[in-house]
C-alpha positions, 0 to 999 in steps of 0.5 A: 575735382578730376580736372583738377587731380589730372593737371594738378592745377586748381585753376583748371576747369572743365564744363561738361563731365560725364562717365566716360569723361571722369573715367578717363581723367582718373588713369593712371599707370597701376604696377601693383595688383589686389588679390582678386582674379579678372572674371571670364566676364570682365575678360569678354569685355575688355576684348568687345571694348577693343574690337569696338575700336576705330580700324583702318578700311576695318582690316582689324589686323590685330589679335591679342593673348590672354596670359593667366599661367603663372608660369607664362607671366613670369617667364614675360616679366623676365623677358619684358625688363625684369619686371616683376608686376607682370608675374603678379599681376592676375591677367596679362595681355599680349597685344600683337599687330597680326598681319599673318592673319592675312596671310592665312586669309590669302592662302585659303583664298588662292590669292595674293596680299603683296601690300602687306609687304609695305610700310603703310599696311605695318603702320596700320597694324601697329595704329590699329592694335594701339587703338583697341588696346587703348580702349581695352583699357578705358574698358578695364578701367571703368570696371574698377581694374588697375592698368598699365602697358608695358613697352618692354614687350617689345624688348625680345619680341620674338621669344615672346609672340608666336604665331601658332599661339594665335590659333584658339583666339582665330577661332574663338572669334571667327573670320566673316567671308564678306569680310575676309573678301575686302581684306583681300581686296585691299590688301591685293598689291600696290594698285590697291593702296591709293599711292600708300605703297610710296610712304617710306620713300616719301618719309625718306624725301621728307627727312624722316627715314626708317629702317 
């Protein structure tokens, strides 16, 4: 039945079902939330199931704001196309590709990140916040909470995602030393991107240019 439900086919077949499997052919898009809050509990889980994610060289460029003041929600469903679900909706999460983190990291380390600045290392924030988000929300859905993302964050970002905003979550989940030393590493300058460094010039060659 699932398989069915999804292609909307009965013809449509699938041999091998297991949990996770039946949770993820049942998504849909929810714009309409149940009266019920999202626990603290439920919250840890979803940010676990992200983090949890695939991650390019694990850089984990990526934080994420939890956003429960009704005041906040509805001033992002303004900004986000009007959309009012936003403001009614019992929790909102802001996912940001964070590549000041880096930066910081840097600063503190006396050092320099001159491949932040290239088209590959913004591709890999932007792939790697998709990829924990996606499996924020496998998580959310297998808890019986309702999801949708909503694009239009990406509207008016810069009233929307500051920097100074991500402070309680840095701490909350604290930077590794070890880890922090092969973010550095990796991010170093061009020497350390395996010829990544060339990315937009070649996507230029190629037909596929950006701005």
């Amino acid at each position: 039945m699932p398989v069915v439900a999804r292609y909307g086919d009965p013809a449509a077949t699938l041999d091998l079902l297991n949990d996770v499997l039946r949770v993820q052919l049942a998504h849909r898009s929810v714009r309409s939330f149940g009266p019920r809050d999202v626990s603290e509990d439920e919250l840890a889980a979803l940010v676990t199931a992200a983090q949890s994610a695939s991650t390019s060289s694990n850089l984990q460029v990526w934080s994420v704001i939890a956003v429960r003041d009704p005041e906040r929600k509805a001033r992002l469903a303004t900004l986000a196309g009007n959309q009012q679900f936003i403001a009614r909706a019992p929790l909102f999460l802001v996912w940001i590709a964070d590549l000041s983190r880096v930066h910081r990291l840097a600063e503190r380390a006396g050092t320099q990140v001159a491949s932040v600045d290239y088209l590959e290392t913004t591709i890999v924030g932007f792939v790697d916040t998709a990829l924990a988000a996606q499996n924020a929300v496998i998580a959310a859905e297998s808890l019986g909470l309702g999801t949708v993302f909503v694009g239009a964050v990406r509207n008016r970002p810069e009233e929307i995602a500051y920097d100074q905003r991500l402070s309680a979550y840095n701490t909350r989940f604290g930077l590794d030393g070890a880890w922090s030393d092969r973010v550095l590493a990796r991010l170093a300058g061009p020497e350390s991107m395996a010829g990544r460094h060339r990315l937009r010039e070649i996507l230029t060659r190629l037909g596929l240019p950006s701005r």
